[in-house]
N, C-alpha and C positions, 0 to 999 in steps of 0.2 A: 973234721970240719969239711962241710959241701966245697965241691972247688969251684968259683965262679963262672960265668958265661963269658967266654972273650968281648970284647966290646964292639969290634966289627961285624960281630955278628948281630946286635941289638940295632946298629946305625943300617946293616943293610934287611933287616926287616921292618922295621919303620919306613926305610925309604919304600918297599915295595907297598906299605899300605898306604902312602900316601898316591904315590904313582895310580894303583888302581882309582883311587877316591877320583883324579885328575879325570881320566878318562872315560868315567861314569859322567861326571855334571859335562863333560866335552860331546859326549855323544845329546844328552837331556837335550844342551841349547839347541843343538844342530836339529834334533827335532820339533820343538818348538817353535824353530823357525821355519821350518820348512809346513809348519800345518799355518803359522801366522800370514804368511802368504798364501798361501792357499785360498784361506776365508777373504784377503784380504780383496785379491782377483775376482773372485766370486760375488763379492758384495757389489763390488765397481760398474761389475758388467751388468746385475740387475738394476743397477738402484738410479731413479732419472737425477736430471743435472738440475739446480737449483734453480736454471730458469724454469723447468717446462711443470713445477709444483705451482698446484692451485693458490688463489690467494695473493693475486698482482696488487697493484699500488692503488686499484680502487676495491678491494676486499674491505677494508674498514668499513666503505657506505653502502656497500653491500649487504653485509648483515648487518646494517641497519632496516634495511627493507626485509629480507629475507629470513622467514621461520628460524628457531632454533636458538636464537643467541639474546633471547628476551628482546622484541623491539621494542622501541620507542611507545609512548605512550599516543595511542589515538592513529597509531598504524593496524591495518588490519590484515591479514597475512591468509594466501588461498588456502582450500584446506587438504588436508593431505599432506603440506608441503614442510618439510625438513631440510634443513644447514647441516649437515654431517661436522662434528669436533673434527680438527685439521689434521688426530692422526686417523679417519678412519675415511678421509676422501679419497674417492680412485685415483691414482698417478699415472699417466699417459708414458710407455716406453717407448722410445721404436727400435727393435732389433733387428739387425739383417739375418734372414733366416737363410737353411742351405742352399734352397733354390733362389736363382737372381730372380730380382723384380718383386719380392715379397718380405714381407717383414712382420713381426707379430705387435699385439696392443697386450699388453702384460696390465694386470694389477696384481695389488699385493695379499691378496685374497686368492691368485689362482684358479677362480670359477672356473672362468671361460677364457678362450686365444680367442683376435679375430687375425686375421689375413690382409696385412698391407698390401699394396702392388704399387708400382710406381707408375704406371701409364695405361690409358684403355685401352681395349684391342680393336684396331679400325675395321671398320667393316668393308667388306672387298664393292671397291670402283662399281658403280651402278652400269658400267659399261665399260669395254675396254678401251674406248678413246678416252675414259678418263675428261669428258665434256661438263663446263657448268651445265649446260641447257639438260642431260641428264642427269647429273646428282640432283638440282635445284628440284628439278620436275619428282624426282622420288622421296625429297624430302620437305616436299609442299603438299604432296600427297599427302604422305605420312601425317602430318601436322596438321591438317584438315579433316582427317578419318578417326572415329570415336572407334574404340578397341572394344567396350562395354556399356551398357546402358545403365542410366540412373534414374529409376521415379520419381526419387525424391531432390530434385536439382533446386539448393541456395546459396545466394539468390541468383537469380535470371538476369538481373538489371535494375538499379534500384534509379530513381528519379528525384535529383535533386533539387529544392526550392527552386530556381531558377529555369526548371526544365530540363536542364541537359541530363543525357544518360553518365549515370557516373560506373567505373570498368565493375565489371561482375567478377567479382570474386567466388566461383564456385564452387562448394564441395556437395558431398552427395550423402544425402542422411537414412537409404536402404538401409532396410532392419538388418541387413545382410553382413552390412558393416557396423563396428562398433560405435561409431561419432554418434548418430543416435541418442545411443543410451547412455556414452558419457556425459554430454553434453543436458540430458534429462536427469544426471545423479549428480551435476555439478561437478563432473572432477574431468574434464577435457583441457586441454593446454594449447594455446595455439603461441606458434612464435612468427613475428613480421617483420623482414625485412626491407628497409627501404633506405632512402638516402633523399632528406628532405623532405619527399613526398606531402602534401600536406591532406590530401584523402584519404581519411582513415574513419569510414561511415562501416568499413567491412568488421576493426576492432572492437570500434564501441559498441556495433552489432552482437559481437560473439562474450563481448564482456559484460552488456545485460543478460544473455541468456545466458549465465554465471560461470563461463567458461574462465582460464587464469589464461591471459592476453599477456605476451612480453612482446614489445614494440623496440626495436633494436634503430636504431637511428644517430649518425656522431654530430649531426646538426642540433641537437636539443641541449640548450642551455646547464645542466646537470648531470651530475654524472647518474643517478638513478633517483627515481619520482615516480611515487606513486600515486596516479591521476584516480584513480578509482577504488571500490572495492577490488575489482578483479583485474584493475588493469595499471599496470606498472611499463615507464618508458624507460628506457636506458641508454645512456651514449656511448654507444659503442657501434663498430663496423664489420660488417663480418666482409671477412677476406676468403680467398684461400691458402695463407699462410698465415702462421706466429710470424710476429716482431721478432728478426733479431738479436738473442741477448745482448750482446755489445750497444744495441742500439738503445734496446729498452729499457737499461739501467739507467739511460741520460735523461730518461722521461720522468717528470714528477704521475702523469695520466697514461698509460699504453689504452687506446680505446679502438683498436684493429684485432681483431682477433678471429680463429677458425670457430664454424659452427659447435665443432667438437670440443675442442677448450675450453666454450664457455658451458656448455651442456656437462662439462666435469667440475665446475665451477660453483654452477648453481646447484649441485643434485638434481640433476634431472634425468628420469632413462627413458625417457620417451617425449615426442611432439607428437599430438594427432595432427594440427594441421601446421603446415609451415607454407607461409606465402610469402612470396620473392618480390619485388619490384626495384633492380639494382642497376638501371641504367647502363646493360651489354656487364657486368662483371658476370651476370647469372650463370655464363657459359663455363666461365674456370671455378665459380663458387659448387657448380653441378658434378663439376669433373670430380673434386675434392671431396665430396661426400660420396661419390661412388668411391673412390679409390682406397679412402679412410673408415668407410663399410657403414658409417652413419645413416645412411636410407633403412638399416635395419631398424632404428629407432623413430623413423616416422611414417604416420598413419596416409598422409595426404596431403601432397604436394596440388600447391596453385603457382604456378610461377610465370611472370610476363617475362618474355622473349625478344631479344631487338637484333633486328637481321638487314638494317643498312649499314651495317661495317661487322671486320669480323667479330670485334669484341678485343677485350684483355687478354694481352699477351699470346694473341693465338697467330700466329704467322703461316706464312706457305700462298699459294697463290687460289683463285676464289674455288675451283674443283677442291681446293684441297681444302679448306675451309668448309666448305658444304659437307662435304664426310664427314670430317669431324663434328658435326653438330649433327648430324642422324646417328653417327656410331652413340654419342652420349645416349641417345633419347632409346637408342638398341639396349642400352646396357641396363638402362630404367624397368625396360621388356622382361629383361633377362633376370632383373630382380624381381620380377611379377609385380612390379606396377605398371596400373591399366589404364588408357587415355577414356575420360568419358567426359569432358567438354573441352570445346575450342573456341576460341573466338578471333575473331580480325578484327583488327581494331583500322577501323576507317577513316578517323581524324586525324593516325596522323598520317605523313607523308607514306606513299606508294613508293618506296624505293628494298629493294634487294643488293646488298652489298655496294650502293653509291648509283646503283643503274635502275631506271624504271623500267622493269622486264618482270614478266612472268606474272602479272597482274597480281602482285604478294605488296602485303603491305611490310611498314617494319617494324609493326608490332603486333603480337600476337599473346593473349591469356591459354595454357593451356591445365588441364585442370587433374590430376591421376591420382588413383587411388591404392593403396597396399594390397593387393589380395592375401597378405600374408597377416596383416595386422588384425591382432586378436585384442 
């Protein structure tokens, strides 16, 4: 007869295979965890925060005007134009990159990076006493002196029933440049900013010759309306910042917003023309499209200019004020946009930073074109 296994011997092989098993699923979690967080960091850092996604609190009446999501009936919608489904819209990030003062625009596509920075680079004192009487004089020059020539300069001046000259809005339709032959195959964009303004002879202009007009305005009664075939108002304000999250959740309307926000909003990657008239905001609305790289996406700046104060938020004393408003118009340069009209505007007041000096009025149209835009 077999002679049995002692029994301590059966209790301490069992234990060892349980012991292993223990120490097997002991290491699994600990990896598990360790890759769970991994992803989890990774996602955090690319992925934006729930305020700065398209699709604010006037998104509903938005596609209602805008391509793509079946409009309304007896709306008629520019052509070209598409509503991107809300998971395939660009997401605006901002990341601080290695170097200070820069930061990248990320989408979730990975195309392309562009290059944030945080401030322009001033241009060096027109002289070393650091004088208004010389910055003023160099950047009245500047402001007066056409960079390039146009043949084709619209309009000159148009003349309103009444007589009076209404401001020329001009751009420049050289075969050289594209506006031309968008504007001849119908698919040119212009976007207007203003702030009440009620002369708008320049939009209805570019929206019979079938161009798609967005009129940006927070005085108009609706949040978007569309007055024409091609031409649609909207209320809203362009700033140089987003709203606040904390702030903007107490809103039923946020109608303030960056150039660039709303241009990821709507799908749109290009303006041919954009025209300004923002009573003195134009100077930090300018700084913010250089700094956020947006001038890469427009063809042709028209923008009115007001130099009897410094403007929004721009502090320091009047020398240093004057630089800063030639370094913007330098950095324009440096983008290869080219000044090819000017105008002084003569009605209204003759004053330069609160002083009648230097025979400058305090408003000026000037009018630049992309030499980059294709």
């Amino acid at each position: 007869m077999a002679k049995e296994k002692p029994l301590w011997r059966c209790c301490a092989f069992r234990l060892c295979l349980l012991s292993a098993a223990l120490l097997f699923c002991l290491q699994l979690t600990l990896e598990l965890r360790r890759s769970w967080s991994s992803r989890d960091s990774e996602g955090q850092a690319g992925l934006p925060s729930s305020s700065s996604l398209p699709g604010g609190p006037d998104a509903p009446a938005l596609r209602q005007l805008l391509p793509g999501v079946h409009p309304p009936p007896g709306v008629h919608l520019p052509p070209g134009h598409s509503w991107p489904p809300a998971a395939s819209r660009r997401q605006v990030t901002y990341l601080r990159s290695s170097r200070r003062g820069e930061a990248e625009l990320g989408s979730p596509e990975g195309s392309h990076h562009k290059k944030f920075r945080w401030h322009i680079d001033l241009q060096p004192w027109a002289s070393p006493s650091q004088s208004l009487n010389e910055e003023a004089m160099r950047f009245l020059k500047y402001i007066g002196t056409t960079q390039i020539s146009c043949n084709h300069l619209v309009p000159s001046g148009l003349m309103s029933d009444s007589g009076s000259t209404k401001k020329p809005w001009s751009i420049c339709l050289d075969e050289r440049f594209s506006l031309a032959h968008q504007i001849q195959n119908k698919r040119c964009r212009l976007y207007s900013l203003g702030l009440g303004n009620e002369d708008t002879h320049f939009e209805l202009s570019m929206a019979s010759d079938g161009c798609e007009v967005h009129r940006f305005d927070p005085s108009i009664k609706s949040a978007h309306v569309q007055e024409s075939q091609h031409l649609w108002f909207h209320r809203l304000s362009i700033d140089w910042r987003d709203p606040h999250p904390a702030i903007a959740v107490h809103k039923l309307h946020s109608n303030t917003k960056k150039l660039g926000t709303i241009l990821n909003e709507f799908g749109h990657n290009k303006i041919d023309v954009l025209k300004a008239d923002l009573e003195s905001a134009e100077w930090k609305i300018l700084e913010n499209l250089i700094l956020e790289g947006v001038l890469e996406q427009i063809g042709q700046l028209v923008f009115e200019i007001h130099l009897h104060w410094p403007g929004f938020e721009i502090g320091g004393n009047d020398s240093s004020v004057v630089r800063f408003w030639y370094s913007l118009l330098k950095e324009l340069e440096l983008k290869d946009f080219r000044l090819f009209h000017t105008y002084k505007d003569l009605s209204k007041p003759q004053l330069f930073l609160k002083k009648e000096l230097f025979n400058a009025s305090s408003c000026y149209i000037l009018s630049w074109v992309n030499m980059r835009w294709k």
